[in-house]
N, CA and C of each residue as an Amber inpcrd file, in Angstrom:
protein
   285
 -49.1130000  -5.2030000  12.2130000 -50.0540000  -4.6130000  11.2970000
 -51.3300000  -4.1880000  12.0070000 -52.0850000  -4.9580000  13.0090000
 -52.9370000  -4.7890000  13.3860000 -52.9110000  -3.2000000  14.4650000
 -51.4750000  -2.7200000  14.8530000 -51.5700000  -1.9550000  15.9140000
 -51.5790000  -0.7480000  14.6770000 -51.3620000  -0.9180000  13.8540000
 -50.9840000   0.2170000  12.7460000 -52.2550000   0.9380000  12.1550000
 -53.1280000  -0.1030000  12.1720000 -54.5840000  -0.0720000  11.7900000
 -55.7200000   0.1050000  12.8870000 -55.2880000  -0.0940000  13.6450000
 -55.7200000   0.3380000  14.8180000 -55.7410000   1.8760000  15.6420000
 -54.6550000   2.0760000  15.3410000 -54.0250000   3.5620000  15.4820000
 -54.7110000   4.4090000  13.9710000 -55.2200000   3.9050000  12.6840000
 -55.5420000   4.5940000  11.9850000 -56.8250000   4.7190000  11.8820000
 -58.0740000   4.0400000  12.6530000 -59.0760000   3.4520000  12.7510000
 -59.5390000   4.8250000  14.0880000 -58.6080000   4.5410000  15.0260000
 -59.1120000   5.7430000  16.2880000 -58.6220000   7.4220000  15.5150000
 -57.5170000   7.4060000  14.6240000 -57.4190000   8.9630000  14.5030000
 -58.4960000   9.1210000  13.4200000 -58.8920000   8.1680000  12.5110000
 -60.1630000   8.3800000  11.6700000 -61.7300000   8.8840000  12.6770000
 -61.7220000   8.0760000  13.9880000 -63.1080000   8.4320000  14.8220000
 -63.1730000   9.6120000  15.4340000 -61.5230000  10.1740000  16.0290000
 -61.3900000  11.2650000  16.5450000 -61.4260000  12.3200000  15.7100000
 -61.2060000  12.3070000  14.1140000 -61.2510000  13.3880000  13.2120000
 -62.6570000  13.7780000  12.9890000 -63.5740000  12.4570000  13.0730000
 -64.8180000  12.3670000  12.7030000 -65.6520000  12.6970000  14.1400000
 -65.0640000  12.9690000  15.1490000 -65.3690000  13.5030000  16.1390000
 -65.6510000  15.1170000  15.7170000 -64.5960000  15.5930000  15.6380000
 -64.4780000  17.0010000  15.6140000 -65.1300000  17.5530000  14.4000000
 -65.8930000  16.7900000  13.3140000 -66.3550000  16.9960000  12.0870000
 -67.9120000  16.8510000  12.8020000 -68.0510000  16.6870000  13.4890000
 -69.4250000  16.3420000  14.2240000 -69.7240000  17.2880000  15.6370000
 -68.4630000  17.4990000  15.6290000 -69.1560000  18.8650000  16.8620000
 -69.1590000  20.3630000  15.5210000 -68.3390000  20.5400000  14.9640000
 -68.2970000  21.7020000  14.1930000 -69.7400000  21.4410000  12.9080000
 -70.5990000  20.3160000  12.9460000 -71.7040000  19.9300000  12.2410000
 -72.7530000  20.1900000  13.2050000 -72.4220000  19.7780000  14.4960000
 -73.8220000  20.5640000  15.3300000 -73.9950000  21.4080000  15.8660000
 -72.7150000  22.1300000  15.6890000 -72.8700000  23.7070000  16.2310000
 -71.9900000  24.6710000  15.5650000 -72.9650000  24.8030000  13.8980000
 -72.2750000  25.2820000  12.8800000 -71.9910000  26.6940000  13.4310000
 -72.8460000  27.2870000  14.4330000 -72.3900000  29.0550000  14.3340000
 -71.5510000  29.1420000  15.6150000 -71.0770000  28.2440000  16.1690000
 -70.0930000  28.6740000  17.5640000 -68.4500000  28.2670000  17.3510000
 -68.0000000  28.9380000  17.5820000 -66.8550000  29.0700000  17.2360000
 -65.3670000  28.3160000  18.0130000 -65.0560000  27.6010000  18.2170000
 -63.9780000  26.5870000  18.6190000 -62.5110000  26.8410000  18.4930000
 -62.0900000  27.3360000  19.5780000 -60.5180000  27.3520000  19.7130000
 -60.0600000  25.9950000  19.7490000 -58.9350000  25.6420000  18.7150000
 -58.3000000  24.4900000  18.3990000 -57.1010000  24.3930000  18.8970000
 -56.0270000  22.9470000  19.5580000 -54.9430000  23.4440000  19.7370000
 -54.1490000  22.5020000  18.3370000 -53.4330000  23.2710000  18.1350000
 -53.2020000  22.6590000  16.2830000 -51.6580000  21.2470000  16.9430000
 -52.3080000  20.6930000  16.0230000 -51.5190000  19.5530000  15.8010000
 -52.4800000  18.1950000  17.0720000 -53.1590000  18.3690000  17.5380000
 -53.7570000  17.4810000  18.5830000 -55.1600000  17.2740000  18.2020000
 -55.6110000  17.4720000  17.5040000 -57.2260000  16.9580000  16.7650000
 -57.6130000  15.6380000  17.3160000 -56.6540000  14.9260000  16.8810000
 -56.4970000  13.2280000  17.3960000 -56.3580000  13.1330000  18.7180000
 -56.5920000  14.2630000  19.8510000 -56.5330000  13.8400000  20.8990000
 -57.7720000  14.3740000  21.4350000 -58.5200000  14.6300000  20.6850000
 -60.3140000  15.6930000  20.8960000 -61.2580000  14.4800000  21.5150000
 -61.7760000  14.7300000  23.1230000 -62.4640000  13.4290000  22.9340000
 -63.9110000  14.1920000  23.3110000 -64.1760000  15.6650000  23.1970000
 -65.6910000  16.2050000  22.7340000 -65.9590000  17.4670000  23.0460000
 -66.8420000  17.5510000  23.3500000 -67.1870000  19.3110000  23.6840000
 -67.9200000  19.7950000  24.9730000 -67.7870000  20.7330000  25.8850000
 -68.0090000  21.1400000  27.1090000 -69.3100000  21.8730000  26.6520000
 -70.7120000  21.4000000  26.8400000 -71.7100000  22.3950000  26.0520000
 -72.4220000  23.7380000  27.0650000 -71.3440000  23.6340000  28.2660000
 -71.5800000  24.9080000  28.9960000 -70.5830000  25.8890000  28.6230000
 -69.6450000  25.3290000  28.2750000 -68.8830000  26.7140000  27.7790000
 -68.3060000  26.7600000  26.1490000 -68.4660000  25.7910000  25.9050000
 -68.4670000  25.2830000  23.9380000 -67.0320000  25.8620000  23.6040000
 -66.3520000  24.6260000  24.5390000 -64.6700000  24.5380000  24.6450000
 -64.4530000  23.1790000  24.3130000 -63.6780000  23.3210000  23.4470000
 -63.1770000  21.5440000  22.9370000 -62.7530000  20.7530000  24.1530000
 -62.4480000  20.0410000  24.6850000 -62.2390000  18.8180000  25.6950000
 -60.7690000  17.8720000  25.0240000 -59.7300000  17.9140000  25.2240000
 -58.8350000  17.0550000  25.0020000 -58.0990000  16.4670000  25.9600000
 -58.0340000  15.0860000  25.4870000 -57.3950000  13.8300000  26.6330000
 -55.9340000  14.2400000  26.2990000 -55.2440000  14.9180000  28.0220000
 -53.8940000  14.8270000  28.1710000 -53.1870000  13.7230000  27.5700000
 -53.6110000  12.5480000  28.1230000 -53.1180000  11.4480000  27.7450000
 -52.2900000  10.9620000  26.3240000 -53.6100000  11.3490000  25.3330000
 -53.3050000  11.2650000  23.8850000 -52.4090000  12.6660000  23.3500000
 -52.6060000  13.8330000  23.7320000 -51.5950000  15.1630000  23.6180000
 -50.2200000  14.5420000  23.7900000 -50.3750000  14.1250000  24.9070000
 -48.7500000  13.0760000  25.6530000 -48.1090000  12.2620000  24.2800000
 -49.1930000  11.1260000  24.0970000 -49.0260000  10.6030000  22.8380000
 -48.3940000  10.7440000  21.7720000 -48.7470000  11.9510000  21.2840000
 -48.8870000  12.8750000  20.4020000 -47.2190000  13.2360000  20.0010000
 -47.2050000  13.9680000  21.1760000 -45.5770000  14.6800000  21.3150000
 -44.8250000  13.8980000  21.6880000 -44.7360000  12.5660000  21.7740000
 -43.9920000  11.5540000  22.2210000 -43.4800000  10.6870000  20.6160000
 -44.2700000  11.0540000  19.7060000 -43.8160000  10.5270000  18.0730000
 -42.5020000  11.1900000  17.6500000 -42.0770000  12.8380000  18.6560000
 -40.9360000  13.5650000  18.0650000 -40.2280000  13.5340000  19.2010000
 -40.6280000  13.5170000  20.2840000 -39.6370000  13.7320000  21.3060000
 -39.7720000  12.7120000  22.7110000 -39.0700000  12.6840000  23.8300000
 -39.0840000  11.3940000  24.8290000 -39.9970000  11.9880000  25.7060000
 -40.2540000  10.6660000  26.3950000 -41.5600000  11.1190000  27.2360000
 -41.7290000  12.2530000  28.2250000 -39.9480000  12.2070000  29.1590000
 -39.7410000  13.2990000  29.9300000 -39.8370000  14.8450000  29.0090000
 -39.5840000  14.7530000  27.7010000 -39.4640000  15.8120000  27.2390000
 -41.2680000  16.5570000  26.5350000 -41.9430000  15.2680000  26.4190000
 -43.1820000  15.3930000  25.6850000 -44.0230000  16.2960000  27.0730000
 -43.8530000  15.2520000  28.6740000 -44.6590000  16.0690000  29.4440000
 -44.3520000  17.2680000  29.9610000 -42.9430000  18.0860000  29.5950000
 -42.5410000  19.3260000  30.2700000 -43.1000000  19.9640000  29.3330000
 -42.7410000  20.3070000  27.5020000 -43.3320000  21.0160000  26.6350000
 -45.0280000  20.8260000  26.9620000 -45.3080000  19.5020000  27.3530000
 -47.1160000  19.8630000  27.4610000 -47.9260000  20.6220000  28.6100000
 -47.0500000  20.4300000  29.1490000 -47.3440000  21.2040000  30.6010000
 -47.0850000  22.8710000  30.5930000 -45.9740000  23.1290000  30.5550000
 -45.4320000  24.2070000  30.0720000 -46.0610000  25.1390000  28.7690000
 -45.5640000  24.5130000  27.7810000 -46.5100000  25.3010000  26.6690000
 -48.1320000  25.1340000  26.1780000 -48.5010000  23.6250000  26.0530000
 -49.7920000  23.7640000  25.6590000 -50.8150000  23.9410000  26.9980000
 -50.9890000  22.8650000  27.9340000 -51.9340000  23.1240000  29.0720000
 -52.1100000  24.6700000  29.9990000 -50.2520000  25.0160000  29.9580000
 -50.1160000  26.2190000  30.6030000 -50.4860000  27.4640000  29.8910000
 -51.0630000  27.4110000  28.5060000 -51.2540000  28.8620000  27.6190000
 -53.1910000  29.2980000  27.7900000 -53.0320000  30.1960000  28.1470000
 -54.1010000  30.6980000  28.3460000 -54.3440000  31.5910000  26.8320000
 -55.8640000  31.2940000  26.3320000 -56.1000000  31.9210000  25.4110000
 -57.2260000  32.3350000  25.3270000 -57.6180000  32.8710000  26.4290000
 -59.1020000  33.0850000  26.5560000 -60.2760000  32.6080000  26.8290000
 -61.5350000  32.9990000  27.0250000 -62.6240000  31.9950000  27.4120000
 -62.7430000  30.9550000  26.1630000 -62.3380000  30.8300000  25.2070000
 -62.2630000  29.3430000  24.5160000 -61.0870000  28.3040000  24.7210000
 -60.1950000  28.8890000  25.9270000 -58.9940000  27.9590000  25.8900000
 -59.6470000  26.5500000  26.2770000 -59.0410000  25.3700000  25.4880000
 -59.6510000  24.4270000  25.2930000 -59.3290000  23.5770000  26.8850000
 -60.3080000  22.4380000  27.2300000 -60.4150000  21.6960000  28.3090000
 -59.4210000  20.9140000  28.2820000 -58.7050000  20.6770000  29.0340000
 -57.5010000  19.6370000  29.5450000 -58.3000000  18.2380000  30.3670000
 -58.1950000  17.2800000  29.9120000 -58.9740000  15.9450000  30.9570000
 -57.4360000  15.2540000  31.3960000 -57.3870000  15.1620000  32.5010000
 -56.2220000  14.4440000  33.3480000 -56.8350000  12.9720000  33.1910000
 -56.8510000  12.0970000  31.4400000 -56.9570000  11.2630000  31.7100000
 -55.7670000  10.0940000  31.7420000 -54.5430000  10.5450000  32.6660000
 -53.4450000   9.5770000  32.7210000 -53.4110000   9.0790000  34.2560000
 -53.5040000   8.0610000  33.9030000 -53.7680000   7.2810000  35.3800000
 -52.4540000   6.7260000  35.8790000
């Protein structure tokens, strides 16, 4: 129970993350990568690009698919897609 609540406790801070950068910088505009919110850990205020922990993306895609399969699709499709000067920050935080 406790890991369950725990896990609902951090995607509540990380939602409330991203409700707090889009609150202090109501007129700039934020490329999102959809379905990874919960992995937002802030904002780059030189280039006002979201910042997301690989790690938790990993996470993420690991609820539908196996780990070998979570890091080729993340690598491949999300880290590898270029979308312009808002494509969002990748942090290599897997140690």
């Amino acid at each position: 129970m406790f890991h369950v609540e725990h896990l609902l406790i951090n995607s509540l801070k990380i939602n409330f993350m991203l409700a707090e950068i889009l609150e202090k910088y109501p007129d700039e505009e934020f490329l999102s990568a959809d379905g990874f919110n919960n992995a937002i850990l802030g904002v780059d205020e030189q280039s006002m690009r979201l910042i997301y922990s690989i790690a938790k993306c990993i996470e993420i895609l690991m609820e539908d698919m196996s780990e070998t399969d979570a890091f080729e699709y993340f690598y491949y499709n999300v880290s590898g897609a270029y979308m312009g000067e808002k494509t969002p920050i990748w942090c290599d935080d897997i140690l």
